[in-house]
C-alpha positions as CSV (number, residue, x, y, z in Angstrom):
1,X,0.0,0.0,0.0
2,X,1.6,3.7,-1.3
3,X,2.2,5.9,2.1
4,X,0.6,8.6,1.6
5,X,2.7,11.8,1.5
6,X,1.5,16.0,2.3
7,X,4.1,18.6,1.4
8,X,2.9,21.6,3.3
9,X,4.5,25.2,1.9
10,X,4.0,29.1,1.4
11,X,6.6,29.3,-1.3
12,X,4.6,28.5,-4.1
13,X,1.5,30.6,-4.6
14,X,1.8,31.3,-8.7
15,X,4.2,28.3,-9.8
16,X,5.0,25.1,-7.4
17,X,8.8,25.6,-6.7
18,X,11.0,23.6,-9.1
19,X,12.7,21.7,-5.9
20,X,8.9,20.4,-4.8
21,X,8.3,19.3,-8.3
22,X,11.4,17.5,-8.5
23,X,10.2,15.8,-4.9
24,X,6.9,14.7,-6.4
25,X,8.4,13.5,-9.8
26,X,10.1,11.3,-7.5
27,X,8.6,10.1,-4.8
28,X,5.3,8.7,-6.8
29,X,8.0,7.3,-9.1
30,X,8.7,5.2,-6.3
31,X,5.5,4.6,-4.9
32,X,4.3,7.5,-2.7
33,X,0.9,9.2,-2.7
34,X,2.0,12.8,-2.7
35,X,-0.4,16.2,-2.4
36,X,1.4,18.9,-2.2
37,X,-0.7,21.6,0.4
38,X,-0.3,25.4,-0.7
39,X,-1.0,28.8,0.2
40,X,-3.4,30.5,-2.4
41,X,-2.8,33.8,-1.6
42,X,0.0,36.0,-0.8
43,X,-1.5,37.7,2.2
44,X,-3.4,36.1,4.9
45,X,-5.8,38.9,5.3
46,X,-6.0,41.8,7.6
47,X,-6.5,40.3,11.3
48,X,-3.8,37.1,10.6
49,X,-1.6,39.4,9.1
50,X,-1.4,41.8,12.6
51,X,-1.3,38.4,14.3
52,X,2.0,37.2,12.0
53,X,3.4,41.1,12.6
54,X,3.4,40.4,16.6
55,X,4.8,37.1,15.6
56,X,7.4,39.2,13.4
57,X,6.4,37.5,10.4
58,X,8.3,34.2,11.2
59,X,5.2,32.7,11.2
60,X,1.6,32.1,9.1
61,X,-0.8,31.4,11.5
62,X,-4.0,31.6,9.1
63,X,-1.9,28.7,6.9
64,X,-0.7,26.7,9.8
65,X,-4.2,26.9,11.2
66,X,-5.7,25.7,8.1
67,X,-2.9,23.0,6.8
68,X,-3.3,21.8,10.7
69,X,-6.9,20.0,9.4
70,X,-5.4,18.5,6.9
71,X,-2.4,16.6,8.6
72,X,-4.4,13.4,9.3
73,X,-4.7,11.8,6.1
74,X,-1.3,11.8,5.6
75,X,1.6,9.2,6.7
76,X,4.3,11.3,6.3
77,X,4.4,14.9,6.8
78,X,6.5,17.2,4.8
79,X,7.2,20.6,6.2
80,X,9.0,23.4,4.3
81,X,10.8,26.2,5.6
82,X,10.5,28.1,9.4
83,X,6.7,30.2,8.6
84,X,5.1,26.4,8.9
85,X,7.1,25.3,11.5
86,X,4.5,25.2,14.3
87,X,2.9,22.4,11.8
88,X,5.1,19.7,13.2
89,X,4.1,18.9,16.7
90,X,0.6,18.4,15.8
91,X,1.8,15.8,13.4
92,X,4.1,14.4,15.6
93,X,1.5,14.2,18.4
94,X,-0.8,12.2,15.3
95,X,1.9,9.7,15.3
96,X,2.7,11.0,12.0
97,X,6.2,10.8,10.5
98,X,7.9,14.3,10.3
99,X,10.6,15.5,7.8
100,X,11.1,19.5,8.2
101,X,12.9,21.2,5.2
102,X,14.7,24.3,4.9
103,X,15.7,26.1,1.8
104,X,17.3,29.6,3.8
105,X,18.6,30.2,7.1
106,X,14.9,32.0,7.4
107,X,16.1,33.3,11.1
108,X,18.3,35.7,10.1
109,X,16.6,36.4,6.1
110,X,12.9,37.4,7.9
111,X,14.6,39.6,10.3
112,X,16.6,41.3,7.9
113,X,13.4,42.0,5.9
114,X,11.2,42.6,9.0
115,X,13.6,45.4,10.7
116,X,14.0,46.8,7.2
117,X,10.4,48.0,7.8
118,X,11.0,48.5,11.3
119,X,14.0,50.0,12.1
120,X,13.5,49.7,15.8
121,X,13.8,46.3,15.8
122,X,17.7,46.4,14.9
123,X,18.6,47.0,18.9
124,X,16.8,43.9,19.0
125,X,19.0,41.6,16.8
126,X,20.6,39.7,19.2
127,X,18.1,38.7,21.4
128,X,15.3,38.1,18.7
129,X,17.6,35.8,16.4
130,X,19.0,33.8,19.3
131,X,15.3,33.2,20.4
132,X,14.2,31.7,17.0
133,X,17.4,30.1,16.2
134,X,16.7,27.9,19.3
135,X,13.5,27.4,18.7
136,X,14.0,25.7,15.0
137,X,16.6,24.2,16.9
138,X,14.6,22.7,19.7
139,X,11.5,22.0,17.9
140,X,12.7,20.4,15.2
141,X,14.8,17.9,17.4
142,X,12.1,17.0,19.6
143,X,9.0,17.0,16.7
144,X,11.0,16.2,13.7
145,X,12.0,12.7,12.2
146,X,14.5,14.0,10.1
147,X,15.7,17.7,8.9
148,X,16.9,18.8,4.9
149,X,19.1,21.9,4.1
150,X,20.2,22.4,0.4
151,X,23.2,24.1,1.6
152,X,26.4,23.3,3.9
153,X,26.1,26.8,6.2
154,X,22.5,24.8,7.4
155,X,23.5,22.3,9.1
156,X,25.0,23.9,12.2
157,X,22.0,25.0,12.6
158,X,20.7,21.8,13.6
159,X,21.4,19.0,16.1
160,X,21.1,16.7,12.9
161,X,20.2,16.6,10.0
162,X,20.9,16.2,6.1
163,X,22.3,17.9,3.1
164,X,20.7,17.8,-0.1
165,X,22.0,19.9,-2.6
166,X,19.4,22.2,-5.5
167,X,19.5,20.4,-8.2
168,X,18.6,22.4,-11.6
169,X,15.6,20.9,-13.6
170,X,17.6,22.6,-16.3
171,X,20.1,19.9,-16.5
172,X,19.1,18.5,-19.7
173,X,20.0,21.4,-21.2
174,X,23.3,21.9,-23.0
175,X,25.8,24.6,-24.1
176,X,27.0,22.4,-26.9
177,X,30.6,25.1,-27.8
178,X,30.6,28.8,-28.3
179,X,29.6,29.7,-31.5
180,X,31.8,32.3,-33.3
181,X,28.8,33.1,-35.6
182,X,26.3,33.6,-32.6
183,X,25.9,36.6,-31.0
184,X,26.8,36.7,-26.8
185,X,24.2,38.3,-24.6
186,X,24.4,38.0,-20.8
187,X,21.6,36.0,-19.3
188,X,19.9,36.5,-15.4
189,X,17.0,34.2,-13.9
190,X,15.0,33.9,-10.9
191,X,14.2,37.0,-8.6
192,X,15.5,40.0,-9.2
193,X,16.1,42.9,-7.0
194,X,18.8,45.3,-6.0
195,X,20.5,42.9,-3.2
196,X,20.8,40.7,-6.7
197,X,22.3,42.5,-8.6
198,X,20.7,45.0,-10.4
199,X,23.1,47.9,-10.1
200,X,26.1,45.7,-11.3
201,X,24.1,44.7,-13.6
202,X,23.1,47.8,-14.9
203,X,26.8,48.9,-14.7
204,X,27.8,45.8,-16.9
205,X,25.3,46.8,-19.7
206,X,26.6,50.3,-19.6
207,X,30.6,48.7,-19.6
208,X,30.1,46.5,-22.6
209,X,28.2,46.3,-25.6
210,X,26.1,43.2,-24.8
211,X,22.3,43.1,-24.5
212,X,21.1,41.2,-21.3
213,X,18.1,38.6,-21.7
214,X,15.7,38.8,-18.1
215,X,13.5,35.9,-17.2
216,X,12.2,36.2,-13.7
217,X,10.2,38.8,-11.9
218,X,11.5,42.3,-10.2
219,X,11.1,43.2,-7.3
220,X,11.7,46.6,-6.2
221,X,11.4,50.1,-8.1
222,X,15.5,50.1,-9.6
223,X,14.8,46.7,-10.6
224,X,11.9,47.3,-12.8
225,X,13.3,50.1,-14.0
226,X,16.3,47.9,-15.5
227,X,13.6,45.9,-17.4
228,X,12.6,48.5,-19.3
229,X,16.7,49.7,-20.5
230,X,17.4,49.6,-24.5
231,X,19.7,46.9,-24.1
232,X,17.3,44.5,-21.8
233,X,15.3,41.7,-23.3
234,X,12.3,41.1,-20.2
235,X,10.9,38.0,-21.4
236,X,9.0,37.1,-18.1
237,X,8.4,34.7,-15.3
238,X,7.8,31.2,-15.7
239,X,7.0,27.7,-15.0
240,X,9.2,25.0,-15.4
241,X,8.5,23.9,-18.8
242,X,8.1,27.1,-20.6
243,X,11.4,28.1,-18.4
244,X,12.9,25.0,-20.5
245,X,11.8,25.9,-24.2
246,X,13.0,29.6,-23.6
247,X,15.9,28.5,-22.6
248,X,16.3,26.1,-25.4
249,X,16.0,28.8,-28.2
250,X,18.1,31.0,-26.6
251,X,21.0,28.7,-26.5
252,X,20.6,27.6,-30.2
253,X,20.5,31.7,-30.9
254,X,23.4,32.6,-28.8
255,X,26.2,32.6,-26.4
256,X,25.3,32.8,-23.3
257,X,26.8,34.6,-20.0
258,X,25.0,34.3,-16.7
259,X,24.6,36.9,-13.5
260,X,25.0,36.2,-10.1
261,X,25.7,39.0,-8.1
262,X,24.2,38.9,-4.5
263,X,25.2,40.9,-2.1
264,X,25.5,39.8,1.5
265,X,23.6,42.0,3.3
266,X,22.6,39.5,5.9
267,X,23.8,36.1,6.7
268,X,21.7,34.0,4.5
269,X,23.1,35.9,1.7
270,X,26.0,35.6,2.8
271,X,26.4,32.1,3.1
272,X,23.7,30.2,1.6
273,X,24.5,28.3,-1.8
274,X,22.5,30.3,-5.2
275,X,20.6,28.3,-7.3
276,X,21.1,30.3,-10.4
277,X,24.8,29.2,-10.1
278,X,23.8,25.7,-10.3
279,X,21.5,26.3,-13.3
280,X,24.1,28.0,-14.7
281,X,26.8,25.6,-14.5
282,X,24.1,22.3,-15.4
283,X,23.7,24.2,-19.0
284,X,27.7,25.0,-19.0
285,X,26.8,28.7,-19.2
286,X,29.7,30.6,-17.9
287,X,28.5,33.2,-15.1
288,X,29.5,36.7,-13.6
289,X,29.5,36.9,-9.7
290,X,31.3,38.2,-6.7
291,X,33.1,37.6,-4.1
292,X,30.0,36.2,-1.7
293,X,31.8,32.7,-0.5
294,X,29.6,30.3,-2.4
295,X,29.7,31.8,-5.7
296,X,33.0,33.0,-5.2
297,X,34.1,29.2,-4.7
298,X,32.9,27.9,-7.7
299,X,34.8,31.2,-9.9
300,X,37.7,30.1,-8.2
301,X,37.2,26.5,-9.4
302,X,36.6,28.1,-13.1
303,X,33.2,28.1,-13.8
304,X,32.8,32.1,-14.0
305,X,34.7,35.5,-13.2
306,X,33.9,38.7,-11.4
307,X,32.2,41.4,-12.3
308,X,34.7,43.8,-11.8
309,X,37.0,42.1,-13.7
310,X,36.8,43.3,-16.9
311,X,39.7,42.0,-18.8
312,X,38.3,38.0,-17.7
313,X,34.6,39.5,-18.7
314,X,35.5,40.3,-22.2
315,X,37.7,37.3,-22.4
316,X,34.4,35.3,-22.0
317,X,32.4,37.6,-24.3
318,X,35.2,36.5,-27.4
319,X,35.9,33.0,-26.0
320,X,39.3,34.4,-26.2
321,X,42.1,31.9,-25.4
322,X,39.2,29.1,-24.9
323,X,37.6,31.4,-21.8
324,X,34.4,31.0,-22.3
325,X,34.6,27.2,-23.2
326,X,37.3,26.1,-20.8
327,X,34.3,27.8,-17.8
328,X,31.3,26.0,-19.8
329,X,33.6,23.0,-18.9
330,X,34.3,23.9,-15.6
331,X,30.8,24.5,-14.6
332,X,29.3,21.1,-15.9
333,X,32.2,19.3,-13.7
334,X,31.1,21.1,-10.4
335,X,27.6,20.5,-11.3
336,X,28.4,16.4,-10.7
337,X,27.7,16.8,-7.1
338,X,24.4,18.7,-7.3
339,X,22.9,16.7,-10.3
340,X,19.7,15.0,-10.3
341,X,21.2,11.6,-9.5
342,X,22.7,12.8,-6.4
343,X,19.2,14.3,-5.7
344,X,17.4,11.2,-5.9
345,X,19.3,8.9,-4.5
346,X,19.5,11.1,-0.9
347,X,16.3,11.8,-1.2
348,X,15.1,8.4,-1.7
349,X,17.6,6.7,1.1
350,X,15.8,9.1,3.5
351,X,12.1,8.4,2.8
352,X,13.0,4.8,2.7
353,X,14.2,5.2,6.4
354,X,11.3,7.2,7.8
């Protein structure tokens, strides 16, 4: 008989998020029942919202109060990130097995964004983050069969748990060589706002003659003012398998240069691993980042430069003395330990277990 299986998240109100997808694919592949339980709405409406404001907006209690009807039809509950955290003792205390999964270190990311609206709350860092860090910490050990993070700073965060890596859905897709004939153009997906980039970015497009091709959504006033520059392509926002036949025509049309620039403003960003690297490096596209540790990493290991480093940036743009393919290279070897196998397999080993 299939175990029956409820991913539970607020992370996916237009689009299911391409790491849930690849969780479903799989587990009913191997003979799970999976629903995957969503939010509907961006906002919980005006008294839950005051109620998630006193709760700083760590949590959503209109959600969690609503997802916690739900809980008893399933034999394993799947819990993702910190806002749905309160979720997990009620399924514990149902008998239910409990996998918690964190895709940011949400402690320090919410209050960044939290005190960013309310200044006042700064002379509170230290006390507020310690509080919350302990309780992920202590609830999740006490509630939780097993804990996931998708990157290395996670997991001292944690009395246990385990690593598995984004891997890009993109992966079937292919820089085959760079293309003499082909025009370059620099390429950026996913979110974009000005902690991601978009001033470097727009300082790039102003440094070199090279249009830049957008698919994602902006987020903030500078941002969506970049979509609308002479030499920016906005194509859009979208799911996984228009994401993949974009992406397809626009390596047959050209060679392609991603950005990654995210600055660390707080320690999430600081430390936590980028998924647009990794779909950048599972295509070979050669990428522009800084010196944030995780992308800075993998441009020490080859697969990209820096974006102040404009000597290596036009060597990439001309493929000059192989640049551009000797990264493309380097990039598809580092992607070996995020790749879908590696995905599956972990994943897989720790359902079987529960």
């Amino acid at each position: 008989m299939k175990k029956k299986v409820g991913i539970f998240t607020t992370n996916s109100v237009d689009k299911i998020h391409p790491r849930i997808e690849m969780q479903v694919s799989l587990l009913e592949k191997n003979n799970f029942s999976v629903d995957i339980i969503r939010s509907k709405a961006r906002r919980e409406g005006v008294f839950f919202e005051f109620i998630n404001l006193l709760f700083l907006k760590y949590f959503k209690w209109k959600s969690i109060n609503l997802f916690k009807k739900k809980i008893a039809k399933y034999d394993i509950i799947h819990v993702y990130d910190l806002q749905l955290l309160p979720l997990v003792k009620k399924a514990k205390k149902l008998n239910k097995k409990v996998v918690y999964e964190t895709l940011d270190d949400n402690v320090y990311l919410n209050f960044h964004a939290v005190s960013k609206k309310i200044p006042l709350l700064k002379y509170m860092k230290r006390f507020v983050i310690q509080k919350m860090a302990n309780y992920e910490r202590r609830t999740t050990k006490k509630y939780c069969d097993t804990v996931i993070v998708n990157s290395p700073n996670l997991l001292a965060n944690f009395d246990s748990s385990e690593l598995i890596y984004y891997a890009s859905n993109l992966e079937m897709l292919s820089v085959e060589a760079f293309d003499d004939n082909k025009q370059t153009r620099f390429i950026y997906l996913g979110k974009l706002t000005v902690a991601k980039g978009t001033r470097i970015y727009l300082s790039l497009l102003e440094n070199f003659d090279i249009e830049l091709i957008i698919l994602g959504d902006a987020y903030d006033d500078e941002s969506r003012k970049l979509l609308s520059h002479r030499k920016v392509n906005y194509l859009g926002s979208f799911n996984s398998d228009e994401l993949k036949k974009n992406l397809t025509s626009l390596l047959l049309d050209y060679n392609l240069i991603g950005l990654s620039v995210i600055t660390p403003e707080n320690k999430s960003y600081e430390l936590q691993e980028a998924n647009k690297d990794i779909d950048y490096m599972s295509m070979g596209i050669p990428f522009i980042g800084n010196t944030r540790k995780p992308t800075f990493d993998k441009i020490k290991d080859g697969a990209g430069v820096l974006y102040n480093d404009n000597d290596s940036i036009k060597d990439l743009i001309t493929n000059r003395n192989s640049a551009y393919t000797s990264a493309s290279n380097n990039g598809k070897d580092l992607y070996e330990k995020y790749s879908t196998l590696k995905f599956n397999e972990k994943l897989i080993s720790i359902y079987n277990e529960l």
